[in-house]
C-alpha positions in Angstrom: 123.1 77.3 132.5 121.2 74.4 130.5 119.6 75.0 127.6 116.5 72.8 128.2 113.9 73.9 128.7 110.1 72.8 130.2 107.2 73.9 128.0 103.5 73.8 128.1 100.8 74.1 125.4 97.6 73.5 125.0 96.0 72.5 121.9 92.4 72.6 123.5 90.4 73.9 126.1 92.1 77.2 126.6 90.1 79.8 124.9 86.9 77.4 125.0 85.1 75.1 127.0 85.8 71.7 126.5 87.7 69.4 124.0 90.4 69.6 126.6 94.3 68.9 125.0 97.1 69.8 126.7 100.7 69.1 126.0 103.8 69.5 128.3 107.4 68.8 127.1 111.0 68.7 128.6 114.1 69.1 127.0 116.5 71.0 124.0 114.1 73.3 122.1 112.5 71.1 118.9 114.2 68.3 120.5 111.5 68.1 124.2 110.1 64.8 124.7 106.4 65.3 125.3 103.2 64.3 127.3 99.8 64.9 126.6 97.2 65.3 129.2 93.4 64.4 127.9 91.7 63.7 124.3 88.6 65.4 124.6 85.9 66.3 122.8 83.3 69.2 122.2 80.2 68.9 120.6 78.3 70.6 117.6 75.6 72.8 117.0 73.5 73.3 113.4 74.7 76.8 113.5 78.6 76.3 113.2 79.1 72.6 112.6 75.4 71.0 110.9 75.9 66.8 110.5 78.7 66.5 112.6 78.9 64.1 115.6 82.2 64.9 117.6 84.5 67.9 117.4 88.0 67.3 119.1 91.6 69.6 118.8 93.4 69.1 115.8 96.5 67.4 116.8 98.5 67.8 113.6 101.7 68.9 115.4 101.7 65.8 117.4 101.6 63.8 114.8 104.5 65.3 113.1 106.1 64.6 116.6 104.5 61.6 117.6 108.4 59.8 118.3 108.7 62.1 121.0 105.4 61.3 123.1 106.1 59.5 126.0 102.4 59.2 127.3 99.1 60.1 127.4 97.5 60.9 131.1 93.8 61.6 131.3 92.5 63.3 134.3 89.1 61.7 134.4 86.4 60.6 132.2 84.2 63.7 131.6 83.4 63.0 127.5 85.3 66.9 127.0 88.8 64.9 128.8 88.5 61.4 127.4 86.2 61.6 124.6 88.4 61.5 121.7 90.9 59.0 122.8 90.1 56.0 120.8 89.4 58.5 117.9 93.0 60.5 118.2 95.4 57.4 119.7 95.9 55.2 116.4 97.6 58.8 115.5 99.5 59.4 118.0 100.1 55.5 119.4 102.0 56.2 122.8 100.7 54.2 126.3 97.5 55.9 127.7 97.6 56.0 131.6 94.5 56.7 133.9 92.8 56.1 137.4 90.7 52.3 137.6 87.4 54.6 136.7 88.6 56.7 134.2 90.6 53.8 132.9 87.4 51.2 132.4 85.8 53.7 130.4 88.9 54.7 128.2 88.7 50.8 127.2 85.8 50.9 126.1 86.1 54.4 124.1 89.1 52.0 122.4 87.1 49.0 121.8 84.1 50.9 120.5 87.0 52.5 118.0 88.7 49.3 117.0 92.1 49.8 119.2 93.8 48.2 121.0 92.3 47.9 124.8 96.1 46.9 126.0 96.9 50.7 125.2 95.5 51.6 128.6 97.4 51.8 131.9 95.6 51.3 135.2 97.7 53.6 138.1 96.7 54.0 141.3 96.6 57.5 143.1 99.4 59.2 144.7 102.5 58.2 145.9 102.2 56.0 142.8 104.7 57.4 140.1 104.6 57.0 136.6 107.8 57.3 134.8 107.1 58.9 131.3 110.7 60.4 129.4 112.0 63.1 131.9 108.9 63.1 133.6 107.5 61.6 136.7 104.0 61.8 137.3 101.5 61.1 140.3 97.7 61.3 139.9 96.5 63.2 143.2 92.8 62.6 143.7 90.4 65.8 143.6 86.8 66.3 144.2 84.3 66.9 140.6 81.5 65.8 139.3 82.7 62.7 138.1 84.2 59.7 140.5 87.9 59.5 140.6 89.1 62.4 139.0 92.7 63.6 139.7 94.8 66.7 139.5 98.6 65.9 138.0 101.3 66.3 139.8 104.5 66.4 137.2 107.5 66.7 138.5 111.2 67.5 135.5 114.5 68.7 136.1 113.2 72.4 135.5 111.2 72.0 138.6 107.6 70.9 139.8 104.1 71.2 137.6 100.8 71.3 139.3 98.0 70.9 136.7 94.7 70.8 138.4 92.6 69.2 136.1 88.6 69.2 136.9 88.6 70.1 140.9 86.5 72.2 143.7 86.6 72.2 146.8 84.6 69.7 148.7 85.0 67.7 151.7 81.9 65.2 151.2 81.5 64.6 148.0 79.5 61.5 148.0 81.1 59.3 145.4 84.5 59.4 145.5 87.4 61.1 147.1 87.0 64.6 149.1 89.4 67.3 148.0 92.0 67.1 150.6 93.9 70.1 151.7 97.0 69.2 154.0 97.7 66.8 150.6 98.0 69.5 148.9 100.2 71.5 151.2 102.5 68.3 150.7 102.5 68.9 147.6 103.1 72.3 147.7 106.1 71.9 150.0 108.0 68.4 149.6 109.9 69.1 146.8 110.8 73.2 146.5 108.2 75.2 145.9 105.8 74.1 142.6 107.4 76.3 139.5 104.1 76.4 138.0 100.1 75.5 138.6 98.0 75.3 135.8 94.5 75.3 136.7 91.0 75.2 136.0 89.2 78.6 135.1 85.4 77.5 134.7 83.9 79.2 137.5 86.5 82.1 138.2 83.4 84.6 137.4 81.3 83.2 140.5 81.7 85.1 143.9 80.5 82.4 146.5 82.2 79.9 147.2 81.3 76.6 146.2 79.1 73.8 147.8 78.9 70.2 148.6 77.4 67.4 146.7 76.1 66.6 150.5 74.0 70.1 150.7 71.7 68.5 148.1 70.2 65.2 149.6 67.8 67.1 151.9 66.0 69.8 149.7 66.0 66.9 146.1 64.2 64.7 149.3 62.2 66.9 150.2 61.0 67.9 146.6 60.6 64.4 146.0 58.8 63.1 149.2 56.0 66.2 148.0 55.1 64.8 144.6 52.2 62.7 143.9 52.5 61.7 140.5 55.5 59.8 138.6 58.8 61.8 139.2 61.3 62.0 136.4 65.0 63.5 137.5 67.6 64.5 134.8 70.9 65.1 135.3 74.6 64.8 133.3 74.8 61.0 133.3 78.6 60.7 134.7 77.6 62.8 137.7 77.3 59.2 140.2 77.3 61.1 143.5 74.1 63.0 141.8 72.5 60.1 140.5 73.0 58.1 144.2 71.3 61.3 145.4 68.8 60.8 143.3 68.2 57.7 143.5 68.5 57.6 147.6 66.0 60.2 147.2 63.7 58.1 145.4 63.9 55.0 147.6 63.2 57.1 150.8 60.2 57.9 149.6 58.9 54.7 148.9 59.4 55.0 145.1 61.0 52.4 142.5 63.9 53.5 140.2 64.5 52.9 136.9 67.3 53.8 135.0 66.8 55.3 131.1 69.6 56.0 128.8 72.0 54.1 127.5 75.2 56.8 129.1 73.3 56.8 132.6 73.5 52.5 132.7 76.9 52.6 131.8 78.0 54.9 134.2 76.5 53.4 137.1 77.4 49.7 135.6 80.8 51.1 135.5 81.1 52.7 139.4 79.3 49.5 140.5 82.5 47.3 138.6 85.1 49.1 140.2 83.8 49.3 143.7 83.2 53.4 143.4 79.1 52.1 144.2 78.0 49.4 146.6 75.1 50.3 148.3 73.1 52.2 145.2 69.4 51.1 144.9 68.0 48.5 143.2 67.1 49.2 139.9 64.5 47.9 137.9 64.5 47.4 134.5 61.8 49.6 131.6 60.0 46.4 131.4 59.9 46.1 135.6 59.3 49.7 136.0 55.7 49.6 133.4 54.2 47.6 136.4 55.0 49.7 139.2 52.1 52.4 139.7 52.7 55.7 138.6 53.2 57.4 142.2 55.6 55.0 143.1 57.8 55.5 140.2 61.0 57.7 139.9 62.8 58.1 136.4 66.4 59.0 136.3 66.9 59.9 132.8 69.7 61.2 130.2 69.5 64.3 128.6 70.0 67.1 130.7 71.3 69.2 128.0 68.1 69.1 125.5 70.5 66.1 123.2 67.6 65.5 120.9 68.0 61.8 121.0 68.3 61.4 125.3 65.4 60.0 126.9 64.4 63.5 128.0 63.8 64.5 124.9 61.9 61.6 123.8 59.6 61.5 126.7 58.5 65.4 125.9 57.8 64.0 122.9 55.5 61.0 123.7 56.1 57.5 124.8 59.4 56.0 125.6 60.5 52.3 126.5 56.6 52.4 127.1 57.0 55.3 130.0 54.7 58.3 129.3 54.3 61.5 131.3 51.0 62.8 132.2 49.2 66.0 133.9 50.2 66.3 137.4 53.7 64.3 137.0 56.9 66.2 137.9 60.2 66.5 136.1 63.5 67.5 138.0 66.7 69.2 135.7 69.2 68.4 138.6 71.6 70.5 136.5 73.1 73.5 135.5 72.1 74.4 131.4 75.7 74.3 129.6 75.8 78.0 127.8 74.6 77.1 124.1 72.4 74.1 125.1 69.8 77.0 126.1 67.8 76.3 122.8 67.4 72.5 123.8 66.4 72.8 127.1 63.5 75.0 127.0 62.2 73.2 123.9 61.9 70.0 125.8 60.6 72.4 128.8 58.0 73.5 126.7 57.3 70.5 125.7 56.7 68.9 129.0 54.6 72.0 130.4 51.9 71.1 127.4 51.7 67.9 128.8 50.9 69.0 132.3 54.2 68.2 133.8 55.6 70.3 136.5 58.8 71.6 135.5 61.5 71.8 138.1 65.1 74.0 137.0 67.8 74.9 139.3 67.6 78.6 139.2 67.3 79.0 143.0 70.6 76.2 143.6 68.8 74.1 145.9 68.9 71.0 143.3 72.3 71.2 141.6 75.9 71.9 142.7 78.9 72.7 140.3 82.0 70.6 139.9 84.5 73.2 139.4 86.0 75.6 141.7 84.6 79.5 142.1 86.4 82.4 142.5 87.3 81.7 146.5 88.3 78.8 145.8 91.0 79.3 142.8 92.4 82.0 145.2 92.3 79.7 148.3 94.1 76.7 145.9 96.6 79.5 144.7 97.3 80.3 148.2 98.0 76.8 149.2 100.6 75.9 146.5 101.7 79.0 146.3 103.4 78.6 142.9 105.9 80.5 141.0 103.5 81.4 138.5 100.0 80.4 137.7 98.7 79.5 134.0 95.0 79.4 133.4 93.5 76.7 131.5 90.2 75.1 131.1 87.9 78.0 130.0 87.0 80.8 127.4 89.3 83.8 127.0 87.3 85.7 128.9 87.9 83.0 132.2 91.7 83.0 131.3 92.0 86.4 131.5 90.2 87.0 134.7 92.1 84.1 136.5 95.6 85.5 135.5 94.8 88.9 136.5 93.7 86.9 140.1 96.9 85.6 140.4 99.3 88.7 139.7 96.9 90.3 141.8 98.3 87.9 144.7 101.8 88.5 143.1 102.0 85.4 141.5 103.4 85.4 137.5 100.9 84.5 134.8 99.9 84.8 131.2 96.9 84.0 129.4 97.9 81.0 127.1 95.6 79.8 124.4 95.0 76.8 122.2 98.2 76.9 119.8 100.5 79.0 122.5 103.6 77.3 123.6 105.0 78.7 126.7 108.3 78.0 128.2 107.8 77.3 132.2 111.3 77.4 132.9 112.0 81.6 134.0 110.2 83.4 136.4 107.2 83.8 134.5 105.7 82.2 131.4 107.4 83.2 128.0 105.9 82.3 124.4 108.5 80.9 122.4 106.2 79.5 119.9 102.7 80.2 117.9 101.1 77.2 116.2 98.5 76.7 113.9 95.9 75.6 116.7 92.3 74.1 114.7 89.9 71.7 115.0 88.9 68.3 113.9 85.3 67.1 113.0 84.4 63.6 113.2 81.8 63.6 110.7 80.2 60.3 110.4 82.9 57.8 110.4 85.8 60.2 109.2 87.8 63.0 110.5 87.8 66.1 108.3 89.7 68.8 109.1 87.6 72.3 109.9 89.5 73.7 106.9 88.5 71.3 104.9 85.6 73.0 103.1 83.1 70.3 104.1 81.5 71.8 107.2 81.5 75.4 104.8 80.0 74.0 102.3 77.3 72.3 104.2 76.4 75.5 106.0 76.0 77.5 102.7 74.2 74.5 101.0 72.0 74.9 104.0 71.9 78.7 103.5 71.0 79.1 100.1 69.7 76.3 99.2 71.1 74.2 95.4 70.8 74.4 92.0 71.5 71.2 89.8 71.4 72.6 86.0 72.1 70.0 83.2 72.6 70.5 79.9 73.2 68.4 76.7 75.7 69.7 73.9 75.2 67.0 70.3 77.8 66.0 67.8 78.5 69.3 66.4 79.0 71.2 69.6 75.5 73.1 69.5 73.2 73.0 72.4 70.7 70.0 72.4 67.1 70.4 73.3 66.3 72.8 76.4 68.6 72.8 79.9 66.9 71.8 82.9 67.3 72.5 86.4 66.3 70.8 89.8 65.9 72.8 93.4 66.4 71.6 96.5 66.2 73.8 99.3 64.6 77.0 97.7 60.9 78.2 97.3 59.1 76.6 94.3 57.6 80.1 93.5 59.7 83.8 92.6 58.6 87.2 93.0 57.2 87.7 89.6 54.7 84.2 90.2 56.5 82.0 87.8 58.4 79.1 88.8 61.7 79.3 89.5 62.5 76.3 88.0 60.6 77.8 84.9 62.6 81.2 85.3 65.7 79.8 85.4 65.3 77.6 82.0 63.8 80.0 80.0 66.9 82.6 80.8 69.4 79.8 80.3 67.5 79.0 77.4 67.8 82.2 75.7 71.7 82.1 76.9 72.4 79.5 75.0 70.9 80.0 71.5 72.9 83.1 71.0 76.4 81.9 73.0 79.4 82.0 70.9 81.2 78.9 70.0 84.1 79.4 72.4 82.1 79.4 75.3 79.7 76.5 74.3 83.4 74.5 73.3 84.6 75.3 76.7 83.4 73.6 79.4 85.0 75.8 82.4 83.7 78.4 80.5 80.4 77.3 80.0 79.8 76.5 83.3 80.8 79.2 84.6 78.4 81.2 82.4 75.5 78.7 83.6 76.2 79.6 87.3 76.4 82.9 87.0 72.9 83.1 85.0 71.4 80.2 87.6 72.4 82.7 90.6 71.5 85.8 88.9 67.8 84.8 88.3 67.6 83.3 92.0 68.4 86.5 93.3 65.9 88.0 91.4 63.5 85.8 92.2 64.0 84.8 95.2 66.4 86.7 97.0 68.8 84.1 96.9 72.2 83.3 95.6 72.4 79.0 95.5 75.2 76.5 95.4 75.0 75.9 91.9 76.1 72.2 90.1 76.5 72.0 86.6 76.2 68.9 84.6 77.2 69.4 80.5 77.1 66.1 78.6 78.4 66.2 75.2 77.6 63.7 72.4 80.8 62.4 70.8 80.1 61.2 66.8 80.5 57.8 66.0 
């Protein structure tokens, strides 16, 4: 009987969408050495997380165990599996390996950061092994919306891990490898059967299963082929089999493409470098594409989920790179609306309808395909491996739940494991043996803050309520000095009773302190927490409102 043990845990993407951090470690409890699969990131909304740019796992635990990280693997380069590498490595500083695709991007996430590009390992698919600590790991390719993206096989003394990363199911995929299911048999067969599969629970809620990348060339063709003005598509910028269809689309029927948005250029640069693209259409430049007549123009642009800055956006707004959208142009979303992007979407929607631009969405199917399996699928993937037990990952709690109760439904062990939740995979089923403080980092400008830092609050309930700045001048002798002032920023000018509220608050902070006792005007905690509590007390009166409130005292010292 050893007393290693194999663990999993993730530190994000189980219990959300997105900002994917896994962690998988071999060896004497306290003592495992460790992998990490993905550094990704999600992104923020005014409501939860106003002014911040990136929001990633906090990875606080494996920093205080960085000596025992072997590697880093990342399954492919989707922003919420790769997004927060250069951001996260100089913390945790262990070799990064990925597939030639995924790999080209992740140097350039670690030049844009200032790291070292050398960090990253270029590995090659299945039968390659990488040798990481106790582990040995093979990158098996799988079919998603991205090129190259690859499940991890990991194979330890305890027995064989199968994490699925990003997959479905599809045989023709487009743009890079189709999902291949007598591999996966292999894989399920060639070395005892698999002790664990952890895998992907986006679409366990959906009943059909999914479809090829392939169904979509004839009916976007056909769409396209109909329309008589300029034709704008959008779609997620790393999707490359989408944006071939597109563009093949395009060129059939006799239109010129242009390319707008920074992502969408890379992307295809990127595919075109490593010999994922060879044959995609010429594209012209915004320069090129002002001299081609409007009904022989297609625009592939960026911004499918309403970002406020992509070129969708801008071209609701008006003019962009000198393209403009008029009455009787078209405008495709080849993609599915990301839950919480709702907001964004419609808004440039809207937007584009008051131009006179016919507004195409995907709420029939016939123009975009997901890249994660459904519910047939998952089972048809559990039935192929046929693990010892199945963990769910990649999804709300909602997703994980549903997908383990799949799986013991088929007699398979499983748990719902969240961010923070280390499991030991070495028994007959998953067992926590440990619950860890599981948060988030912000990257918020050009530094991380933790969420618990108080800076993301504070902005939120400055945001709320609006501020106060009250100043006040104490002289020589410790008595108050002329009248206090205040300044508002984020409230009404105007109270209830018609007086200012800049007036209102003075005059009561006036009368406050000609008749304040000398211990309170001599203290300035006390003080200021007498101003506060006034300044707030009057804005609720007035205004309904109960500001952030700064004080300022200045006292005069005698020469």
């Amino acid at each position: 009987m050893t007393d290693e043990r194999l663990i999993y845990m993730p530190l994000g993407g189980a219990g959300e969408i997105g900002m994917n951090c896994y962690v998988y470690g071999y060896g004497r409890p306290g003592e495992e050495r460790l992998i990490v699969v993905d550094l990704g990131v999600a992104f923020p909304d005014m409501d939860t997380s106003p002014g911040v740019d990136l929001i990633m796992a906090d990875v606080t635990w494996l920093i205080e165990n960085q000596s025992r990280i072997e590697a880093i693997f990342i399954t492919h380069a989707h922003e919420d599996h790769l997004g927060a590498l250069g951001h996260l490595w100089p913390k945790l500083r262990a070799p990064v390996y990925a597939r030639k695709f995924t790999g080209a991007l992740a140097v350039g996430k670690m030049e844009e950061a200032g790291q070292p590009a050398d960090a990253i390992h270029i590995v090659g698919p299945r039968p390659a092994v990488t040798e990481a600590g106790p582990f040995l790991v093979q990158f098996v390719p799988v079919s998603h919306s991205i090129p190259e993206s690859a499940g991890l096989i990991i194979d330890t003394p305890a027995g064989r891990v199968v994490h699925t990363g990003d997959f479905k199911l599809d045989g023709t995929p487009i743009v890079g490898e189709p999902f291949n299911p007598e591999e996966w048999l292999r894989i399920a067969t060639e070395n005892g059967r698999v002790r664990a599969l952890v895998c992907d629970s986006t679409n366990v809620f959906s009943p059909l299963p999914g479809r090829s990348e392939a169904t979509l060339a004839e009916p976007i063709s056909k769409l396209i082929s109909e329309q008589e003005g300029m034709v704008v598509a959008t779609t997620f910028a790393s999707n490359v089999a989408r944006l071939k269809t597109l563009a093949e689309a395009g060129r059939a029927a006799g239109r010129s493409i242009c390319l707008l948005g920074r992502a969408m250029n890379k992307m295809v640069t990127t595919a075109v470098e490593t010999g994922l693209l060879t044959d995609f259409p010429r594209v012209l430049s915004p320069e090129e594409a002002e001299e081609v007549p409007r009904q022989s123009l297609m625009l592939i642009v960026t911004g499918s989920q309403g970002e406020r800055r992509a070129a969708s956006a801008a071209l609701s707004r008006g003019k962009y790179l000198g393209m403009e959208l008029k009455e009787g142009d078209m405008f495709l979303f080849s993609s599915k609306t990301i839950p919480g992007n709702e907001k964004g979407v419609i808004r440039i929607m809207n937007a584009l309808s008051m131009r006179g631009v016919d507004v195409v969405d995907d709420r029939g199917g016939a123009y975009h395909v997901s890249g994660h399996a459904n519910r047939p699928d998952l089972e048809a993937v559990h039935e192929l491996v046929n693990p010892l037990m199945v963990v769910p990952m990649h999804g709300e709690h909602r997703h994980l739940r549903e997908h383990a109760g799949l799986a013991r439904a088929k007699g398979m062990a499983s748990a719902i494991v969240t961010n923070g939740t280390m499991v030991s995979l070495s028994g007959a089923a998953p067992a926590v043996v440990e619950q860890i403080e599981a948060g988030r980092l912000y990257l918020d400008g050009t530094v991380l803050i933790g969420a618990m830092d108080g800076v993301v609050r504070d902005r939120i309930r400055l945001a709320l309520n609006g501020v106060v700045f009250a100043t006040v001048i104490i002289d020589e002798d410790g008595a108050p000095l002329g009248d206090a002032w205040v300044e508002l920023m984020g409230l009404p000018e105007t109270g209830a009773t018609g007086k200012a509220l800049a007036d209102a608050i003075e005059d009561e902070l006036g009368e406050f302190l000609e008749g304040a006792p000398d211990k309170v005007i001599g203290d300035d905690g006390k003080l200021d927490e007498a101003i506060k509590r006034i300044v707030r007390q009057v804005a609720a009166e007035e205004v309904g409102k109960k500001p952030e409130v700064s004080v300022v005292i200045s006292r005069l010292m005698a020469e």
